[in-house]
C-alpha positions as CSV (number, residue, x, y, z in Angstrom):
1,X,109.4,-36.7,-34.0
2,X,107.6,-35.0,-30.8
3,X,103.8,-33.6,-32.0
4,X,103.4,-30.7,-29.8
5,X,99.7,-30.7,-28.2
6,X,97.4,-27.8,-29.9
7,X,96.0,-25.7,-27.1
8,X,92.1,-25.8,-26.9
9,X,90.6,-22.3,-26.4
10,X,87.5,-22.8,-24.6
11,X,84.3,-21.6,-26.4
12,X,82.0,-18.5,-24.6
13,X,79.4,-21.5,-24.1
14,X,81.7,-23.7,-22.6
15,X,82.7,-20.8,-19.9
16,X,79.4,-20.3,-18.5
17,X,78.7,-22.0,-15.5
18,X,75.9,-24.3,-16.0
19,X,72.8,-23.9,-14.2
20,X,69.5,-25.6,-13.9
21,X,66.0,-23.1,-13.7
22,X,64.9,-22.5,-10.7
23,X,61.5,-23.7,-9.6
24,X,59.5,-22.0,-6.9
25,X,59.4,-23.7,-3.6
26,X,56.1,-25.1,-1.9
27,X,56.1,-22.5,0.9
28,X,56.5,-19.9,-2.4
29,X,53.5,-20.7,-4.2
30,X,50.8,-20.7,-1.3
31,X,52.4,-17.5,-0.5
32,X,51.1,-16.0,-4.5
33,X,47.9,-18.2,-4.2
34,X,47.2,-16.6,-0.8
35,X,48.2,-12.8,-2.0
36,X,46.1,-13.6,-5.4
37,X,43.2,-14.8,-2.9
38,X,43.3,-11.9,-0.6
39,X,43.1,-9.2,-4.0
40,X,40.2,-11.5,-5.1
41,X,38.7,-10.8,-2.2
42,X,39.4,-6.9,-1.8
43,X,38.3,-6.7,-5.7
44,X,34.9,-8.6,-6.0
45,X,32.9,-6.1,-3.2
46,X,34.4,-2.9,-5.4
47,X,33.3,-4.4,-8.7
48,X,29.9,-6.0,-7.2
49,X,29.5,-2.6,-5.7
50,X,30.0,-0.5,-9.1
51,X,27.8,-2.9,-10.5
52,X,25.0,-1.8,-8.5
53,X,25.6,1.4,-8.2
54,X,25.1,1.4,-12.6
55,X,21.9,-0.5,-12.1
56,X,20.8,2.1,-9.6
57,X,21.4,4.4,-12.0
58,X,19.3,2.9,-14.6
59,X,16.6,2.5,-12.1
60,X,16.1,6.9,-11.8
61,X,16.7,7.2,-15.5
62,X,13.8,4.8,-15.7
63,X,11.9,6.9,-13.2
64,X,12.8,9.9,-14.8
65,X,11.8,8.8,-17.9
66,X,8.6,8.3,-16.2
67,X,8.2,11.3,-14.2
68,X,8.8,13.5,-17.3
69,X,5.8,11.9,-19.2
70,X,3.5,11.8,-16.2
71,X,4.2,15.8,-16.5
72,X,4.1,16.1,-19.9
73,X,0.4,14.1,-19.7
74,X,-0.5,16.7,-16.9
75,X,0.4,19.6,-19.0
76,X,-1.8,18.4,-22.4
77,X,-4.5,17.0,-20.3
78,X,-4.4,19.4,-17.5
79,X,-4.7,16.2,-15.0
80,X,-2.6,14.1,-13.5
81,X,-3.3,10.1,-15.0
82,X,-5.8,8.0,-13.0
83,X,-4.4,5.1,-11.1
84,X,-6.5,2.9,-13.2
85,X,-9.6,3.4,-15.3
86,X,-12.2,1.3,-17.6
87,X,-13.3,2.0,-20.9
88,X,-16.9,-1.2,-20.7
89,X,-18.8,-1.0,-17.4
90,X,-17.6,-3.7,-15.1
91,X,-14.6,-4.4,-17.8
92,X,-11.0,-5.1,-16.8
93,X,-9.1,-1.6,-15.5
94,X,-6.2,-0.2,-17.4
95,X,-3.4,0.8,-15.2
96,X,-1.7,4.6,-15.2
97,X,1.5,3.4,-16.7
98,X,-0.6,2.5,-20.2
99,X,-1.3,6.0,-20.3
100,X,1.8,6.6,-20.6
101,X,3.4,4.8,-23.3
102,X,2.2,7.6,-25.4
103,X,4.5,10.2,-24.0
104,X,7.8,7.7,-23.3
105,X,8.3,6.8,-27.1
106,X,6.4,3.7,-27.2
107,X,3.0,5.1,-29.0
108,X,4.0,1.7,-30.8
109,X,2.2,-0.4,-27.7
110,X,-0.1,1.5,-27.0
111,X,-1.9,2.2,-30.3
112,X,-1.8,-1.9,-30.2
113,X,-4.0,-2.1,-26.9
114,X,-7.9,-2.4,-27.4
115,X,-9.2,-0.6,-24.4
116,X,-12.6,-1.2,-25.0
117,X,-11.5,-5.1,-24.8
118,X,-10.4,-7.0,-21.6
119,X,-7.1,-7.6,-20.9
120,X,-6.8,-11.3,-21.6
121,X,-8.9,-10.5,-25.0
122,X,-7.2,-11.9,-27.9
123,X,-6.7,-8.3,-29.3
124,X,-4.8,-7.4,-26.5
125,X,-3.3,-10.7,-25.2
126,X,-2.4,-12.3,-28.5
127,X,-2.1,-16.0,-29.5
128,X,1.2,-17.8,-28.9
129,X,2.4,-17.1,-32.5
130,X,1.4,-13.3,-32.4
131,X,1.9,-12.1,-28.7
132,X,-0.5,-8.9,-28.1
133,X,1.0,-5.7,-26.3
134,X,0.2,-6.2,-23.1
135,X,2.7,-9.2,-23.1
136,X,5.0,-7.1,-24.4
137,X,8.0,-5.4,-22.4
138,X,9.0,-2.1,-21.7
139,X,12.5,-1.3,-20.1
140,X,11.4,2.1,-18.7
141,X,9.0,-0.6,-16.4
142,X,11.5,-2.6,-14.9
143,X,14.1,-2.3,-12.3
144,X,17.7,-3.7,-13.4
145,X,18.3,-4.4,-9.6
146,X,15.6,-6.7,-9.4
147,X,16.3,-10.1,-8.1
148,X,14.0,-11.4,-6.0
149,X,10.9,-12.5,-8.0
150,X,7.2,-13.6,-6.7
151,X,6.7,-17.3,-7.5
152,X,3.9,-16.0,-10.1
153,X,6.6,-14.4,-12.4
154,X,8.8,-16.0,-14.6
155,X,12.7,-15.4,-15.4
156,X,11.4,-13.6,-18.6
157,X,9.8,-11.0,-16.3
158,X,6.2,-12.1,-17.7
159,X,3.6,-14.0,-15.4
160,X,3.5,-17.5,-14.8
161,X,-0.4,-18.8,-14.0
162,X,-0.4,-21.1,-11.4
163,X,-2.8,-23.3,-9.7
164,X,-3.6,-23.8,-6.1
165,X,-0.4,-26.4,-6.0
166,X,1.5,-24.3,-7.0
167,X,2.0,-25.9,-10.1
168,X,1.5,-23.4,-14.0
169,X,-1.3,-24.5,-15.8
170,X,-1.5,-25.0,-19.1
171,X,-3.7,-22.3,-20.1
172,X,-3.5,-19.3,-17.8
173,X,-5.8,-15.8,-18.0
174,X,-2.9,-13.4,-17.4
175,X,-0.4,-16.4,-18.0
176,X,2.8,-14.4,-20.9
177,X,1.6,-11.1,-19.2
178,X,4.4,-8.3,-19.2
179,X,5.2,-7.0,-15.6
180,X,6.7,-4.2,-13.9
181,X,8.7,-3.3,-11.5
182,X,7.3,0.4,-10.3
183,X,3.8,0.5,-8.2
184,X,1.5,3.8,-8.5
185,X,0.8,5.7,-5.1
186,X,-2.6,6.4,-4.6
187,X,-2.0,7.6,-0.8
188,X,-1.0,6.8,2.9
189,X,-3.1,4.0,4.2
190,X,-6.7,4.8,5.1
191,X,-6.2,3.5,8.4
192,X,-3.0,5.5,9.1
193,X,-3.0,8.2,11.6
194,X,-2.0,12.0,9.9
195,X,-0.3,13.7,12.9
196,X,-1.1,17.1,11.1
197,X,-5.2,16.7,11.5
198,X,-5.6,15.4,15.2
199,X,-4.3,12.3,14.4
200,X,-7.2,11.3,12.4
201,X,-7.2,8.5,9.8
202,X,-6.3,9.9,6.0
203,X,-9.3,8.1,4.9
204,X,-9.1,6.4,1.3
205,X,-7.3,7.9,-1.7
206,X,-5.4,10.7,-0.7
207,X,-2.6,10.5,-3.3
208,X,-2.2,11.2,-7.0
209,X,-2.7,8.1,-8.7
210,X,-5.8,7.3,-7.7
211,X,-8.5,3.7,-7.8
212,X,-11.8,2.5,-7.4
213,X,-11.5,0.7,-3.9
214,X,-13.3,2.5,-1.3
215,X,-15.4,4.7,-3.4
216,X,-19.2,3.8,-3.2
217,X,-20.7,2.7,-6.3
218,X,-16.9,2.3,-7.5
219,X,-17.4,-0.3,-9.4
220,X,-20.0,0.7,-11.7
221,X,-17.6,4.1,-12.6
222,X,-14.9,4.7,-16.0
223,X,-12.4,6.5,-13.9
224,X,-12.2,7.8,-10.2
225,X,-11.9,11.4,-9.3
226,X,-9.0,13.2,-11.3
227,X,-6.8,14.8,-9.9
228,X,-4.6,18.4,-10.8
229,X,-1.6,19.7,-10.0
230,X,-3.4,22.2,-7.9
231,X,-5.0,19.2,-5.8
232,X,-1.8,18.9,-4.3
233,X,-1.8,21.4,-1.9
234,X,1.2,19.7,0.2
235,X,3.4,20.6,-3.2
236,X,4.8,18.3,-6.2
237,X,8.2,18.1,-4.4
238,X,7.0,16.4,-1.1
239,X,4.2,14.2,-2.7
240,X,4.8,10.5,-4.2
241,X,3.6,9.0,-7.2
242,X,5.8,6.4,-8.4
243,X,7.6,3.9,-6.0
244,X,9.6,0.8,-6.4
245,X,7.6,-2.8,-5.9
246,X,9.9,-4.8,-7.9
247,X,9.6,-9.1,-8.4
248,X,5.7,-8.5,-8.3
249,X,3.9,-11.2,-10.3
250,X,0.3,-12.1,-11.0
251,X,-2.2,-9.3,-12.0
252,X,-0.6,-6.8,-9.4
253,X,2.7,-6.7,-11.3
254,X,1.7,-6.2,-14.8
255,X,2.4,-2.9,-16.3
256,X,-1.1,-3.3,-18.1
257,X,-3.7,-4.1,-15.3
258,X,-4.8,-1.5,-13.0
259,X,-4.6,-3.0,-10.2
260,X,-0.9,-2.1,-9.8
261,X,-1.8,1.0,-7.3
262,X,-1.2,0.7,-3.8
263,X,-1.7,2.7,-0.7
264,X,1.7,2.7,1.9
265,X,1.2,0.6,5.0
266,X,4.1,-0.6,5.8
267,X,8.1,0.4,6.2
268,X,10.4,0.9,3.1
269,X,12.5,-2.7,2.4
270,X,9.9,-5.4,4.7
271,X,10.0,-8.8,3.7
272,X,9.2,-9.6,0.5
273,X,6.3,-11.3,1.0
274,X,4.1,-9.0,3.1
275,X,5.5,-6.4,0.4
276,X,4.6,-8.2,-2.7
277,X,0.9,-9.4,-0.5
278,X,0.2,-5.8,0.2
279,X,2.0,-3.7,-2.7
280,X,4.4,-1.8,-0.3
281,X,8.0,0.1,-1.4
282,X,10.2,-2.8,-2.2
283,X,13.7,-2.6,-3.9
284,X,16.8,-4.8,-4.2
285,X,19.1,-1.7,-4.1
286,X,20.7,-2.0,-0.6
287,X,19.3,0.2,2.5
288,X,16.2,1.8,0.2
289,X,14.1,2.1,-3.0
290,X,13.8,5.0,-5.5
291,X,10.5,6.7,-5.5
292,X,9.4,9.1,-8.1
293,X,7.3,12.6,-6.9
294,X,4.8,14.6,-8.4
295,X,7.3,16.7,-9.8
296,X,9.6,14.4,-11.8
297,X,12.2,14.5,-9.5
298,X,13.5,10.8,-8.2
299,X,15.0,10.6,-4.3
300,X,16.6,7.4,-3.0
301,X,14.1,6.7,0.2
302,X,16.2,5.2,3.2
303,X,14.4,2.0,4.9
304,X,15.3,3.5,8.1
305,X,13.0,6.8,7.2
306,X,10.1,6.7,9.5
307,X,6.0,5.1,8.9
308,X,4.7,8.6,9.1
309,X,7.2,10.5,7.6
310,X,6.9,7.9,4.1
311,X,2.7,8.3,4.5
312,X,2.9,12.2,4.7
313,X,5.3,11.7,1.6
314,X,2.5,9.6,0.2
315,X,-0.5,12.0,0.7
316,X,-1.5,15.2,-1.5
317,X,-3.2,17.6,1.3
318,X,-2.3,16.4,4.5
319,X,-0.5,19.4,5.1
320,X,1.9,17.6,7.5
321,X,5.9,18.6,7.8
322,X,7.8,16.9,6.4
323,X,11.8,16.6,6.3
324,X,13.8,17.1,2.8
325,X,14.8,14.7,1.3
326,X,17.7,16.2,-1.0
């Protein structure tokens, strides 16, 4: 008997062709590391660049915040603040930006300062388990941008005392100090030459925020000559009060001590140390620094504007020309 063979229908599975993946070649994958590499590279300026640009916004608001209390201080006081002032004869000098705190929401700080005690006083310094005020920090003080920092100040943005080494000693007078990043404008140079009187020197303290130095007998006074907003006879909106000096350590760069007034000597953006040794404009936003005027208004000043034209900015009554700068 003849068994006739049963005919074996293929299954779907057993039609399809077999294949085995694919893997991409050598050449292949440098080509998507290479493409990845190059959008890497066209991303990180963009995002670095926004970045900035956020932290330069931060940086006016700051000012602003600052320019609206300095008016707001002018308008119940009927004076501008003084660049620094003492409350004890021959006692340590409170800068303009504690005068401040009042009017920029942090009456908290300041009703903790004991004026009538020196800076480094326990009332006002603290111990290490109860920090005082002055080592206390205020965001409307410092720049976000800043990233260049005096060897005096420490990561914490609070000073480091150090000793002629170089090296922090142990117990420091202004050592935990809070700093700032914004310097008060008491004028152009003394030495500098106003182009609108004959070229003659400005002489000391023709600004707003104005200090002791260079007045006779300056040392033995509470608080130099005040001044209003009718002093400023070259107008709020072309006269400096606040500028950037930001990474500033020691006793200049603490938003408590007074000594944190400057007069403008040198160009907007010069190197950091001659800027941080003489208390000129100095910023880590790229091509300039914001600077605050008597008005509360807050303009981005160019490095490339000129000497004169920044010390005309910087004086009350010059009565030089000077450009706009909006």
């Amino acid at each position: 008997m003849v068994t006739q063979g049963i005919k074996m229908i293929p299954t779907r599975r057993a039609m399809q062709p077999s294949h085995s993946p694919k893997a991409f070649t050598l050449v292949e994958l440098l080509v998507v590391i290479a493409i990845i590499g190059i959008l890497v590279a066209l991303l990180l300026p963009a995002v670095q660049s926004a970045r900035e640009a956020a932290r330069r916004t931060q940086c006016v608001n700051n000012m602003k915040q600052i320019g609206l209390a300095m008016l707001n201080y002018e308008s119940t006081t009927k004076q501008f603040p003084p660049g620094q002032r003492r409350y004890v004869m021959f006692g340590d000098e409170f800068a303009w930006s504690v005068f401040l705190l009042d009017y920029m929401e942090e009456s908290a700080i300041y009703d903790l300062l004991k004026l009538d005690k020196d800076l480094d006083a326990v009332e006002n310094k603290g111990t290490a388990d109860a920090p005082g005020p002055v080592t206390l920090l205020v965001s409307a003080y410092l720049c976000p941008s800043q990233s260049r920092a005096h060897v005096s100040r420490d990561f914490d943005d609070r000073v480091i005392d150090l000793d002629s080494d170089g090296d922090r000693l142990d117990i420091g007078k202004d050592d935990g100090m809070a700093c700032t990043d914004y310097l008060g404008i008491k004028g152009p140079h003394k030495n500098a030459l106003n182009p609108a009187d004959g070229n003659l020197k400005y002489g000391p303290n023709r600004g707003v925020l104005l200090s002791f130095k260079d007045i006779k007998f300056g040392n033995r006074l509470l608080e130099p000559p005040k001044v209003r907003a009718k002093d400023i006879i070259d107008g709020l909106s072309n006269t400096m009060v606040v500028a950037e000096c930001s990474g500033r350590g020691e006793d200049v760069g603490m938003w408590a001590n007074g000594k944190g007034v400057s007069s403008i000597e040198h160009p907007v953006n010069s190197d950091p140390d001659l800027a941080w040794a003489e208390e000129d404009i100095l910023s880590d936003h790229p091509g300039g620094a914001n600077v605050l005027f008597a008005d509360g208004s807050v303009h981005f000043v160019s490095e490339d504007i000129e000497l004169a034209t920044l010390q005309a900015f910087a004086s009350r009554n010059g009565y030089e020309v000077v450009p706009s700068l909006k």
